[in-house]
C-alpha positions in Angstrom: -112.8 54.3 53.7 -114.5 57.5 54.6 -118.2 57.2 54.0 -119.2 56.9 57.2 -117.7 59.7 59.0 -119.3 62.2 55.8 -122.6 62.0 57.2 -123.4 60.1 60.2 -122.3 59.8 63.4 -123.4 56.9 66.1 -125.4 59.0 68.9 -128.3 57.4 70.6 -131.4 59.7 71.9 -135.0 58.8 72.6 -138.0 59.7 69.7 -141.1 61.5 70.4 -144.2 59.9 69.6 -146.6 60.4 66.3 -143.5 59.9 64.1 -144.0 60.5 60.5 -141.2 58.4 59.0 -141.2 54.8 59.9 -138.1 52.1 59.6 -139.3 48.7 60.5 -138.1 45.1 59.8 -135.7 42.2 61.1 -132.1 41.5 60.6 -131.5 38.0 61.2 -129.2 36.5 62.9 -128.6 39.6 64.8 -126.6 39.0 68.2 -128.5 38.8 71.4 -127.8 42.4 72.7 -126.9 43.9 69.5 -127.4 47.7 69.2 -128.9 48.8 66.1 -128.7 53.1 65.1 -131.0 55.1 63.7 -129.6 58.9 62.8 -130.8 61.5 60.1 -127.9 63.3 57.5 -129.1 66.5 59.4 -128.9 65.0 62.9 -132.1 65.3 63.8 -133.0 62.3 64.5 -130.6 60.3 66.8 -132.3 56.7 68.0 -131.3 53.4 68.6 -132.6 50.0 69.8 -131.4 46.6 70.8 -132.6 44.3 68.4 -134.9 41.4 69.8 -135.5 38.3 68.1 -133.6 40.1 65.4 -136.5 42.9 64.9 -136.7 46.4 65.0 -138.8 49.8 64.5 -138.0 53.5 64.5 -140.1 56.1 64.1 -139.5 59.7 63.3 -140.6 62.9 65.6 -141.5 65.3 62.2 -142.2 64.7 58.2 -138.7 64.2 56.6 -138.3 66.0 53.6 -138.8 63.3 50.3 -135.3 63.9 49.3 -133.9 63.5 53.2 -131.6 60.6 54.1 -130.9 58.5 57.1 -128.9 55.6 57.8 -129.1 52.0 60.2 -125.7 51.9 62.1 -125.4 48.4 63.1 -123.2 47.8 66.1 -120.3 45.6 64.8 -120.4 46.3 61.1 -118.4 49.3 60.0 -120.7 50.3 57.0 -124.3 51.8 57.3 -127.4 51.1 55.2 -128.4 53.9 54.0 -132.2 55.2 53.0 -134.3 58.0 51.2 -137.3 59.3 53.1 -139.4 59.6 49.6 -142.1 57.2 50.9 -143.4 57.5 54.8 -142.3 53.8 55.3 -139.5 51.1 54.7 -139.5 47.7 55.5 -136.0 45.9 55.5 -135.3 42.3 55.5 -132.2 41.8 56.3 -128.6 39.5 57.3 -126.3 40.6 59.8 -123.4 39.0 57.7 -123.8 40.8 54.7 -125.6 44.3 55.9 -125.7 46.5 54.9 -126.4 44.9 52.1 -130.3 43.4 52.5 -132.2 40.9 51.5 -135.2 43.0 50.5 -136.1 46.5 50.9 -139.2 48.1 50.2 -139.3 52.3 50.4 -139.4 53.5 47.2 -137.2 53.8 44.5 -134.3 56.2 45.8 -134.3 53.4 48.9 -134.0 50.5 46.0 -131.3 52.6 44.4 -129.1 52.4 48.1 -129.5 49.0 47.7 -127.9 48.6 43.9 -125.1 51.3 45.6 -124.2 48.8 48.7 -124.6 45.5 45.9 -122.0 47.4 43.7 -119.4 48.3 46.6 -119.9 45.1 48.6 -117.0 43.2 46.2 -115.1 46.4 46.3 -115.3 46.7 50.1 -114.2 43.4 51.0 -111.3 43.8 49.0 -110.4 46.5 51.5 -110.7 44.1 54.0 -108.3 41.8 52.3 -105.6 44.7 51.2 -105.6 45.5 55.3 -105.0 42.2 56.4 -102.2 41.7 53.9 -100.7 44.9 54.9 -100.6 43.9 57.7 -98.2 40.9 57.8 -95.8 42.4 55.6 -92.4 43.0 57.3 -90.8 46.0 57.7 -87.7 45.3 56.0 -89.6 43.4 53.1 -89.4 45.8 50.2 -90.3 42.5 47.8 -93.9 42.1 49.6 -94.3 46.2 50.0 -93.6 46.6 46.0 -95.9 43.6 45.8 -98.5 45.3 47.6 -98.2 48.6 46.5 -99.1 47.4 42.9 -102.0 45.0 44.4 -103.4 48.9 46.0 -102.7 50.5 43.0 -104.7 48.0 40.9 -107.4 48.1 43.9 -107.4 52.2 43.2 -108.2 51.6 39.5 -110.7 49.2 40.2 -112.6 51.6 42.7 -112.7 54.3 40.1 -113.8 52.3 37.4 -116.8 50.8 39.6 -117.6 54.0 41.0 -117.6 56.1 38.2 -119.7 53.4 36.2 -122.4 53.3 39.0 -122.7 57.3 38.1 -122.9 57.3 34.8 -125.5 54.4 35.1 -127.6 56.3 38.2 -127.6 60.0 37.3 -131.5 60.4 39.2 -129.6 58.5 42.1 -129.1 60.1 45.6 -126.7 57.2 46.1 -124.5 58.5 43.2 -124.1 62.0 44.8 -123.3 59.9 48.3 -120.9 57.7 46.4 -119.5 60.7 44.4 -118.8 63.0 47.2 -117.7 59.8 49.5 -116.0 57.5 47.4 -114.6 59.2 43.9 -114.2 63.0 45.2 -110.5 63.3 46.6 -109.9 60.8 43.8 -110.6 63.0 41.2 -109.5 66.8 40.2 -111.8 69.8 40.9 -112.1 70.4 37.7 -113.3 66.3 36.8 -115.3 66.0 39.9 -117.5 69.6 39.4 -118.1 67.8 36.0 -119.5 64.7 37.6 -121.6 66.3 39.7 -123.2 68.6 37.0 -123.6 65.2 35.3 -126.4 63.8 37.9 -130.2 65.0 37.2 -131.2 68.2 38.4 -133.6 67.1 41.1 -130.5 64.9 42.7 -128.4 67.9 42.2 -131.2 70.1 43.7 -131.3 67.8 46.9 -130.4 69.0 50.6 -127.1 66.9 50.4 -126.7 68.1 46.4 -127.0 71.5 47.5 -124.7 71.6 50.1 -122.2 69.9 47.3 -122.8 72.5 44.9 -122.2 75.3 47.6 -118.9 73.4 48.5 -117.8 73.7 44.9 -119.3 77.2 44.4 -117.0 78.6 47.4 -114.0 76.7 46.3 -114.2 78.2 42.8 -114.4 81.7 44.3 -111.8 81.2 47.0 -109.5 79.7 43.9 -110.3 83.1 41.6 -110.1 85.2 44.6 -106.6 83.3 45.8 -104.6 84.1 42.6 -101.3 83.3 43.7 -100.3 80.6 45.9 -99.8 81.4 49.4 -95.7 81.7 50.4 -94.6 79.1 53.6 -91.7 78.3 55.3 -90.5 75.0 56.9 -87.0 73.3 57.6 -85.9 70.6 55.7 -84.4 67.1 57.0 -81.1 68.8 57.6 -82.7 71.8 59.3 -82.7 74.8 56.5 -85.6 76.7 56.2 -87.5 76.5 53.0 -89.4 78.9 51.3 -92.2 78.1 48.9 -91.7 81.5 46.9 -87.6 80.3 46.5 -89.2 78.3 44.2 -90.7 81.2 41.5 -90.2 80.9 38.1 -91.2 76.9 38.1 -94.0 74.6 37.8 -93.7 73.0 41.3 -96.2 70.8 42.8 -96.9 71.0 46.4 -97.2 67.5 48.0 -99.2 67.0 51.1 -98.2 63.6 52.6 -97.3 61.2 55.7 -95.2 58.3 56.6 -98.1 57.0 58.7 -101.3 57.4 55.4 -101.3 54.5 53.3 -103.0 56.2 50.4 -100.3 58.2 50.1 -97.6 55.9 50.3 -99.7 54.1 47.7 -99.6 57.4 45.4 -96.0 58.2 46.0 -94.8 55.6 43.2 -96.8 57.8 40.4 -95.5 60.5 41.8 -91.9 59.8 41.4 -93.0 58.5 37.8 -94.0 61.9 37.3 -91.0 64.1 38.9 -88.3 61.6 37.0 -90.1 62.3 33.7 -90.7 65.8 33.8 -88.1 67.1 36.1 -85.7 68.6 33.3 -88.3 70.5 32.1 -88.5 73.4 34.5 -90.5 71.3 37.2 -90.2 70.1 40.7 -91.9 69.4 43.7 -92.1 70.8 47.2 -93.1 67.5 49.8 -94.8 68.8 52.9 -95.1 66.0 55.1 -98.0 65.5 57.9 -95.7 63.8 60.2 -94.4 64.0 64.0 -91.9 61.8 64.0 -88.5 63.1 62.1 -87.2 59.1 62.5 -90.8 58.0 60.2 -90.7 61.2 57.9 -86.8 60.5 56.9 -87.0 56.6 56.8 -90.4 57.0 54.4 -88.5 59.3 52.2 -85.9 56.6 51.6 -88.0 54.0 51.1 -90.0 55.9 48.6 -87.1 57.3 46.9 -88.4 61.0 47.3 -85.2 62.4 45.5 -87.2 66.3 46.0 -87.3 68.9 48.3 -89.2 68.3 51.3 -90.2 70.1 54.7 -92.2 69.4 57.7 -92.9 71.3 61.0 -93.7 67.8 62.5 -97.3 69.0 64.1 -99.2 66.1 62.2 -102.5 67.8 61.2 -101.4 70.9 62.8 -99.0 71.4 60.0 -99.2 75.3 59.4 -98.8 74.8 55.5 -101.8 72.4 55.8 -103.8 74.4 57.9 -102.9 78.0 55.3 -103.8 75.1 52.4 -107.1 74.0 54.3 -106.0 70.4 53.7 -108.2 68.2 55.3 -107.3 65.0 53.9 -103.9 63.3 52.2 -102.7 62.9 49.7 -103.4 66.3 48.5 -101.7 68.6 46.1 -101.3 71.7 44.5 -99.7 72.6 41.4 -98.3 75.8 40.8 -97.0 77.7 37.6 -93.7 79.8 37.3 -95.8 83.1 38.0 -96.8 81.4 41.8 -100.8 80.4 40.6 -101.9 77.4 41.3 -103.5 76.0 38.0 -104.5 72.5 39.3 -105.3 70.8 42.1 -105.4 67.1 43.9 -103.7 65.4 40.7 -103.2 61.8 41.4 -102.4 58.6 39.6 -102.3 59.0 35.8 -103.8 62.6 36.0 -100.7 63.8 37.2 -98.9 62.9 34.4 -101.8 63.9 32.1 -101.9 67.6 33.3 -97.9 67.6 33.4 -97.6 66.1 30.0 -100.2 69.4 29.3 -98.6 72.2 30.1 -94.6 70.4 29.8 -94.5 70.0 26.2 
């Protein structure tokens, strides 16, 4: 999952004295030698200790902002714990085997509401845990365990959403719901849904340093989409070699589909979207695949194992992919959906709000 590398990354520097925030507390049974990291959202603050006896302190340089955040890295786990500045101290009690989950915290309520965030994911993220490990026994050549396990990550993706979304709708004054929003829900949700969400959270969460970098995010991709108009025209060669133009395809609804042999996610998505292009493929739509790979033997073999009857292209540079890099896509699977006049009218549609939005505008 991407969470971590949102905000934080592990960098280790020495703090001044007459700190004004201070972390203290113990995380028990912590490996002799352990590392444990203390960074800032911002990056201003960059520490980190080797736990003794399980304990630890940090201590701040400046007064954090109440609405700042900062998170404990602990060497070995792959989650952080994360905190609110709101009060000028927290105290953790903690377990090495379930951080970042703790045992108690005590900084104030935004703090608290961290906690109920890393309680509700905990079930969610081991199942992650389980879904890799399963993934990866499963033979090549097994298409009985991959079908298998493609509904089990399917399932998984509903279940996400539904926890997710719930732990929003239940935490609107929350900072955690704006971190779980943007981190969790937001490339599984449209634009359109997840500007929505967001405008759904209490104005002072909104009003935050992380919220208003959010709502500046959102603010520059409405402008860019008004300002874009029609989509922007690309060319790349097809599995047989024969250069494909986007604008060859004017006068239908054609979805642009950013994907990759190599990203699980999408390989997970590509069953809904062959749903989709089966049941709406007489009626004036198609679908342009535009795949992130660099190996032609992995593209072609993941296009017949998928079943991708449509159109696709590929310059095999990976991220470099020049119709990712026109499209600013920074993450798979991603999608664009444009009308007969060449506008695109909706964006990152995935799992049952493909066929929603198709079902829309197909009638």
């Amino acid at each position: 999952m991407r969470t971590v590398s949102i905000l934080f990354s592990i960098l280790t520097a020495a703090t001044a004295a007459n700190a004004q925030f201070t972390v203290s507390g113990s995380i028990a049974p912590a490996q002799e030698g352990q590392k444990l990291y203390f960074v800032s959202e911002d990056g201003n603050t960059r520490d980190s200790s080797v736990l003794k006896d399980g304990r630890f302190s940090f201590k701040t340089a400046y007064k954090p902002a109440p609405d700042d955040m900062f998170a404990l890295i602990l060497e070995g786990k792959q989650y952080p714990m994360l905190l609110v500045s709101e009060n000028n101290e927290v105290e953790i009690q903690g377990d090495a085997g379930s951080f970042p989950v703790a045992k108690t915290v005590k900084g104030g309520q935004q703090t608290e509401w961290m906690q109920a965030y890393h309680k509700t994911m905990e079930p969610v993220l081991n199942k992650v845990k389980e879904l890799n490990s399963e993934a990866s026994v499963i033979s090549g050549d097994d298409e009985a365990a991959k079908a298998a396990f493609r509904a089990k990550a399917t399932d998984f993706e509903t279940e996400l959403m539904n926890t997710g979304m719930n732990f929003v709708k239940t935490h609107p004054k929350a900072q955690a719901s704006l971190f779980l929003l943007y981190g969790e829900l937001k490339d599984r949700l449209t634009e359109d849904e997840f500007s929505r969400q967001f405008g759904s959270l209490d104005v002072k969460v909104r009003n935050s340093k992380f919220g208003r970098s959010i709502a500046a995010e959102i603010s520059s991709a409405n402008a860019e989409k008004a300002d874009a108009g029609t989509a922007k025209d690309f060319e790349q060669k097809d599995p047989k070699g024969k250069t494909v133009k986007l604008s060859s395809f004017r006068g239908k609804y054609v979805l642009i589909d950013f994907w990759a042999s190599w990203c699980g996610p999408c390989r997970q998505e590509n069953p809904n979207v062959v749903a989709a292009y089966h049941k709406f493929k007489n009626k004036n739509f198609t679908i342009l695949g535009v795949s992130l790979d660099k190996s032609k033997s992995a593209w072609l073999e993941a296009i017949e194992q998928d079943r991708l009857e449509w159109t696709q292209v590929s310059d095999l540079q990976g991220w470099a992919n020049a119709a990712a890099q026109l499209y600013r896509v920074q993450g798979i699977p991603q999608n664009f959906l444009v009308d007969p006049n060449g506008k695109i009218i909706a964006s990152n549609l995935r799992g049952r709000a493909l066929e929603k939005k198709l079902a829309e505008i197909l009638k």
